[in-house]
C-alpha positions in Angstrom: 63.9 93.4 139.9 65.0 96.0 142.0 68.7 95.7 141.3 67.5 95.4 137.6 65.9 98.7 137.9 69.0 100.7 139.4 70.8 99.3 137.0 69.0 100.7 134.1 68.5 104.2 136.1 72.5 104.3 136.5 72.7 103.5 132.9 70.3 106.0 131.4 71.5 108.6 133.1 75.5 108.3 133.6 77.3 109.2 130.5 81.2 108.6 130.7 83.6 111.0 129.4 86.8 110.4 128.2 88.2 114.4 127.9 88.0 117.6 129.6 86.8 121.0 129.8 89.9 123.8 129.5 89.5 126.7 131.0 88.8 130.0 128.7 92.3 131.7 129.7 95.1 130.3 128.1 98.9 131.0 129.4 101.7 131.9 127.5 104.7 129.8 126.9 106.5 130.3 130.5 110.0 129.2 129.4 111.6 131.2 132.4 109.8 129.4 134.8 109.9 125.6 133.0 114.0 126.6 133.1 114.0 126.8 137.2 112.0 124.7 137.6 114.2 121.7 136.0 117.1 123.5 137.6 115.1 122.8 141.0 115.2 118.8 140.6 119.6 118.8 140.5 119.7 121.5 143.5 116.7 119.9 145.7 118.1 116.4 146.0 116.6 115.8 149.5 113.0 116.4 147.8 110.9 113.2 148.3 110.0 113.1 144.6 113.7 113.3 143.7 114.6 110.0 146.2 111.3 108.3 144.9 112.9 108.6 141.2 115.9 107.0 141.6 115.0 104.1 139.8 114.2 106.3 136.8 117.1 108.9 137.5 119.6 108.1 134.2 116.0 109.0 131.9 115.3 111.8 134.3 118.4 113.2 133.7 117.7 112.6 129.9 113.9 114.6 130.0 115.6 117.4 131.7 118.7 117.9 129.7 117.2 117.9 126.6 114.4 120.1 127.8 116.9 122.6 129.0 119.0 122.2 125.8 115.9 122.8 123.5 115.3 126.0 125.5 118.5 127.1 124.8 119.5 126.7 129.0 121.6 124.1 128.5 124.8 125.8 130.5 122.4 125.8 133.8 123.3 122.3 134.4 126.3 121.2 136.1 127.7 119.0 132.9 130.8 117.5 135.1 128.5 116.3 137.6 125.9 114.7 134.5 128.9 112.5 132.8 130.8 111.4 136.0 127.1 110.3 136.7 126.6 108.3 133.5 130.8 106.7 134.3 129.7 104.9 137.1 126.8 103.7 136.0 127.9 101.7 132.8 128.4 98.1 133.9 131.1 95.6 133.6 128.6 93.7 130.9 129.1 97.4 129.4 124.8 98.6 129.5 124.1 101.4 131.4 121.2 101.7 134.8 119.0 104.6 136.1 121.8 104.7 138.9 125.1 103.9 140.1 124.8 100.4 141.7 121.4 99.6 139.5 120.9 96.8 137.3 121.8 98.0 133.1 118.7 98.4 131.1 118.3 99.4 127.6 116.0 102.0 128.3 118.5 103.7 130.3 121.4 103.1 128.1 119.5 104.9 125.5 119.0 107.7 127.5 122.9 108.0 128.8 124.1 107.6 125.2 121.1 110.5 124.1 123.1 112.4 127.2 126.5 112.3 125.8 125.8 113.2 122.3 124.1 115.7 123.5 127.2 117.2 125.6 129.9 115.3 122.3 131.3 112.9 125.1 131.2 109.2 124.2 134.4 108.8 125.3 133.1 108.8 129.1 132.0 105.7 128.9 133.3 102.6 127.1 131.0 102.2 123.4 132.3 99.0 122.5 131.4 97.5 125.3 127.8 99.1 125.2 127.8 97.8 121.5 128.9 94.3 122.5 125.7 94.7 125.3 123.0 95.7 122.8 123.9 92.9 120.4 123.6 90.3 123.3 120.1 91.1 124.2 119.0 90.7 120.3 116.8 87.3 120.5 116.3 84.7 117.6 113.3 86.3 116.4 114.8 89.6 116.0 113.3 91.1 119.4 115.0 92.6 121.9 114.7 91.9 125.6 114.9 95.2 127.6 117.7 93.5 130.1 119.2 90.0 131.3 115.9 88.8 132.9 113.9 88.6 129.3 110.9 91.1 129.2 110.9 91.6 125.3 108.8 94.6 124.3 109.1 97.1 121.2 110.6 99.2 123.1 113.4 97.9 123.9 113.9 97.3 119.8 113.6 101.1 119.2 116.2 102.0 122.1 118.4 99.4 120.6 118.3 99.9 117.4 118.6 104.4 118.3 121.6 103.7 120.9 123.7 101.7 117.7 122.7 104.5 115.4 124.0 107.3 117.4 127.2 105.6 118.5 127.1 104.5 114.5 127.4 101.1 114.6 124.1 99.4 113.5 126.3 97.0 111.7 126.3 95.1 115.1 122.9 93.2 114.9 120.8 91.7 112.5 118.4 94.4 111.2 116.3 92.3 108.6 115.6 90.1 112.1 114.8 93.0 114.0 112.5 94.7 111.2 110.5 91.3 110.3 109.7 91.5 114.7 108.6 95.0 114.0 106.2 94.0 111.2 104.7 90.9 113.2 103.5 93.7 115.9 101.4 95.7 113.7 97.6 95.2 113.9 94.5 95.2 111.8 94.2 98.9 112.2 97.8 99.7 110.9 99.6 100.6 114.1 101.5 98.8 116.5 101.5 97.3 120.3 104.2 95.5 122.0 104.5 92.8 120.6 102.5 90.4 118.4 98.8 90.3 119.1 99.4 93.2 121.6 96.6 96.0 122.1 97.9 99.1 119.2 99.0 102.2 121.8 100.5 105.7 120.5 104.2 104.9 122.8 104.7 102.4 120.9 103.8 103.4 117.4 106.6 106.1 118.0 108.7 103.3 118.7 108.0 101.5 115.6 108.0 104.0 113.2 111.2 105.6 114.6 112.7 102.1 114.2 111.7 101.6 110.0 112.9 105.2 109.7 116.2 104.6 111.2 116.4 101.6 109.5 114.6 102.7 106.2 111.9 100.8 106.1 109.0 103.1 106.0 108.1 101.5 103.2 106.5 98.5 105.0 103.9 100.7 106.7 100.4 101.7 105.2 101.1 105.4 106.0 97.5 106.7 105.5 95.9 104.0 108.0 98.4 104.3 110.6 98.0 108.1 110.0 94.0 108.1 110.5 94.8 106.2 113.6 97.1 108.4 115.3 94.7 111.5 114.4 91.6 110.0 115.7 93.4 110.5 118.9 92.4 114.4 119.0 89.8 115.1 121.5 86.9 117.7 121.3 89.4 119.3 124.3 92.4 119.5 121.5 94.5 116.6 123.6 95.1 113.6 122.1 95.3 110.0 124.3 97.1 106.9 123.7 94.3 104.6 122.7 90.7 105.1 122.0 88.4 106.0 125.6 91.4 107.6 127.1 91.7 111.2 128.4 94.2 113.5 126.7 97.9 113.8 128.2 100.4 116.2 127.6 102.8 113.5 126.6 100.7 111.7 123.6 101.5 115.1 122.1 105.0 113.8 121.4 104.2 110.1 120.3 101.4 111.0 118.3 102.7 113.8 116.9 106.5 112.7 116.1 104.8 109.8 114.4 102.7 112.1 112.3 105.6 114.3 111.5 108.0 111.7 110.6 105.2 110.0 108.2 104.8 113.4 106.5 101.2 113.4 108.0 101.6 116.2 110.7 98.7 118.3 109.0 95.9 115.9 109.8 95.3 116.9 113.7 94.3 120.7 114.7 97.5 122.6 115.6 95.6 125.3 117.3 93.5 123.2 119.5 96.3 121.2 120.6 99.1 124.2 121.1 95.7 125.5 123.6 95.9 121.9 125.7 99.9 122.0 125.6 99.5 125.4 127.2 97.4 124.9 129.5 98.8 122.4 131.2 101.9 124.5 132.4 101.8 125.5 135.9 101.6 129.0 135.9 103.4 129.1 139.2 106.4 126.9 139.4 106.9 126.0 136.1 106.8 122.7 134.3 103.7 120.4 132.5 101.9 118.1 134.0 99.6 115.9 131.8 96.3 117.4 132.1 95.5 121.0 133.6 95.3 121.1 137.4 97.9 117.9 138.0 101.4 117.9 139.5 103.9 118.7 136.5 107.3 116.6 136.3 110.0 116.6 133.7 108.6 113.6 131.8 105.9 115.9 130.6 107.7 118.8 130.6 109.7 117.8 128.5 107.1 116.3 125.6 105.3 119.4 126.3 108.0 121.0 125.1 109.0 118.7 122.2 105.2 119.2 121.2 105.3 122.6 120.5 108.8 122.6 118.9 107.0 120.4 116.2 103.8 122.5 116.1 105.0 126.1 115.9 108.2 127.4 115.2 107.7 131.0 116.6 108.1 129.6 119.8 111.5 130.4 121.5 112.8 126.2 120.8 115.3 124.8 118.7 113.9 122.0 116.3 113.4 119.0 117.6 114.3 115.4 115.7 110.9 113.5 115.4 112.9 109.9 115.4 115.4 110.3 118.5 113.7 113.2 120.7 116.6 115.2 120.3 117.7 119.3 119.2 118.2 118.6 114.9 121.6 120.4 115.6 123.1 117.1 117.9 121.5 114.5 115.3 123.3 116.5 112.4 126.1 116.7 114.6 129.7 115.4 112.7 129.6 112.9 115.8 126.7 111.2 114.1 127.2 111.6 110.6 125.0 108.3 109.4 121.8 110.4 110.9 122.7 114.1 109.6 120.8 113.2 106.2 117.9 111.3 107.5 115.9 114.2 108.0 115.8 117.7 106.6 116.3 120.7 109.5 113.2 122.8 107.9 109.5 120.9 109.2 107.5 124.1 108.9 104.3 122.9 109.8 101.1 123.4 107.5 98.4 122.4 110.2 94.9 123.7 109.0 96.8 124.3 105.1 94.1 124.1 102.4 96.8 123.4 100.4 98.1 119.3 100.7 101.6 119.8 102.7 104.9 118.4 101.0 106.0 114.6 102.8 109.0 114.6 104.5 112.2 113.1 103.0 112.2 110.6 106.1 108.3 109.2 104.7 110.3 108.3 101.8 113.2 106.2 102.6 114.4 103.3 101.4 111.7 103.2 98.6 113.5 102.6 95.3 110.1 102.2 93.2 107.2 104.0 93.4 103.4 103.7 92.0 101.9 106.8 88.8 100.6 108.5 92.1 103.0 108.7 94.4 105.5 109.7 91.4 103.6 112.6 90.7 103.0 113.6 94.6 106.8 113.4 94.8 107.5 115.8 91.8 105.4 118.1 93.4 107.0 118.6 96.5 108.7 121.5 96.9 111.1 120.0 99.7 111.9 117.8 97.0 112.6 120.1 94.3 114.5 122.4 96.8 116.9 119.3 97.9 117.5 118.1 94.5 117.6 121.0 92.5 115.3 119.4 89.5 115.8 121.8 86.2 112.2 123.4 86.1 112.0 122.1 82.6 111.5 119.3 83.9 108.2 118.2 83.4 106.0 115.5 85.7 106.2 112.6 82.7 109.5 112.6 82.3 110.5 112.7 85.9 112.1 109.6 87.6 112.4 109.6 91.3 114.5 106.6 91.4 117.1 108.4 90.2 117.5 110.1 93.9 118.0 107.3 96.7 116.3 109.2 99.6 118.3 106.9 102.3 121.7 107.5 101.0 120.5 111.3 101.6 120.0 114.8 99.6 119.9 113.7 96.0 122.7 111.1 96.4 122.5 108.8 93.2 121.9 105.5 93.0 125.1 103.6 93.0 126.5 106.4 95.4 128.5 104.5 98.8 126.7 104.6 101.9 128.1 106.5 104.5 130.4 104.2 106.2 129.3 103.3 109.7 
């Protein structure tokens, strides 16, 4: 009876909370600061943190660089030093590890291969052989194991299926396989875990969609359910978490968000609420983001901090940032990469808090060949579509045919028109 008794006190009483209180003072943008400080982790190398991260470094690198780039800082870093890095770590088996003398992983062969397009320099490190890697860890079912030991996990899918789309050679697995594995991991509630039957969790939503974009398969998700999913992740604080009766963090700005964006969706959360968290979370003394105010920052969140508000606001100081690979528009439209320069347009202004119902993204649209009364009239009334294609203005709403225009092959390419050759 007793114990019964506490019980109930503890429960009537004690009310858990999954968010926080931000403070009434919020900072401005520090980008000076977030620039040292990043410089700080390549000078510092006898900092514990930095000797702690070496099994991470290769990503590291990745979060840091691309941070710096989309601040326009790239030149700070020692680029000589970055790609005689990523040299000796590619493997005989031809992946790439976190560091020299580490086993290859897929995660980190995304990230070196993100590096080097980012600095035009494939030709440090043998592709072919990374090609001939990626294929191998394709399984039957159309997963991907992350290395030779068999974890198999959505992520590893996406950072296949990106690191074959950058070097341009997705013609080296079997994509049908690899999309039908994507499929079998969505849930009930429209979005995605790791793999079948696995709990739905904003990382790896980002994964999946990124993977049907690339792929164009878009299509096979139910956009508006996946969409209320990812924006019920906004808490009262403006953060949003990775699954429901989480607390905010900085970096569930990107998944959530580059999600959103890339299903033409990006309107449903509360820019201004969320830009406040972001902010907030910098430290206002050494630069960089941590994940919730007061915490230690690192270049994980700086950098998805970062990312965040490139998306959100473009009055910021930040170059655009690619929703599918995390990376500045300008490298992903670079000539290196010429399948990706069409997947998705440079202009995202954002139209948070719009009365008005924004215009989809090409990207929400690709692969689609046919499309329902509804979503035929949506599409003639997009302005980013009218733009691209140049539709006469006579051209009235019942006599328009949006199959004419095969958003995959790019801006108002025809159907019938080649595919760019990969």
């Amino acid at each position: 009876m007793i114990l019964g008794s506490s019980c109930n006190t503890v429960s009537d009483t004690t009310t858990l909370k999954h968010d926080i209180e931000l403070p009434s003072k919020i900072p401005e943008l520090l980008l000076e600061k977030h620039v040292k400080y990043l410089i700080s982790y390549e000078t510092d190398k006898d900092e514990y943190t930095y000797c702690m991260t070496e099994h991470m470094r290769m990503s590291g690198m990745y979060w840091g660089l691309t941070a710096l780039d989309l601040m326009g800082k790239l030149e700070q870093a020692d680029k000589q030093r970055v790609l005689e890095f990523i040299g000796q770590c590619q493997s005989d088996c031809g992946g790439i590890s976190a560091s020299i003398e580490h086993d290859p992983h897929l995660l980190y062969t995304l990230s070196a291969i993100q590096i080097l397009c980012i600095y035009d320099a494939l030709d440090v490190i043998n592709v072919e052989k990374v090609v001939k890697y990626v294929k191998e860890r394709q399984q039957p079912d159309g997963s991907f194991t992350g290395d030779c030991w068999g974890e198999v996990d959505v992520r590893f899918s996406f950072c296949a299926v990106a690191t074959l789309s950058l070097v341009n050679r997705l013609d080296a697995i079997n994509i049908e396989k690899a999309v039908e594995f994507i499929i079998k991991c969505m849930n009930f509630d429209g979005a995605f875990g790791s793999k079948p039957g696995s709990e739905s969790h904003a990382g790896l939503i980002y994964c999946c969609v990124g993977l049907l974009s690339i792929t164009g398969h878009l299509h096979l998700i139910d956009a508006d359910r996946l969409g209320w999913w990812l924006c019920e992740r906004q808490l009262p604080s403006g953060g949003l978490n990775g699954r429901p009766e989480k607390l905010p963090d900085v970096c569930y700005s990107w998944w959530v968000l580059s999600a959103l964006t890339i299903l033409g969706r990006l309107h449903w959360i509360d820019k201004k609420r969320l830009v406040n968290y972001i902010l907030i979370c910098q430290d206002t003394e050494s630069g960089g983001f941590s994940d919730r105010p007061g915490d230690v920052a690192d270049p994980f969140h700086t950098l998805f901090g970062l990312t965040a508000l490139s998306l959100l606001d473009r009055d910021y100081s930040l170059k655009p940032i690619n929703p599918t690979y995390c990376m500045p528009e300008t490298i992903v439209k670079h000539p290196l990469n010429p399948t990706c320069r069409a997947l998705f347009p440079v202009e995202q202004k954002s139209t948070l808090n719009s009365s008005e119902d924004p215009p989809l993204t090409l990207q929400s649209w690709l692969g689609i060949s046919k499309v329902n009364e509804h979503a035929k009239n949506e599409l003639y009334d997009m302005k980013l579509i009218n733009n691209s294609l140049d539709i006469p203005n006579q051209t009235k709403r019942d006599t328009f045919e949006p199959e004419v225009y095969n958003f995959s092959r790019g801006y108002g390419a025809p159907v019938g028109a080649p595919r760019v050759q990969r």
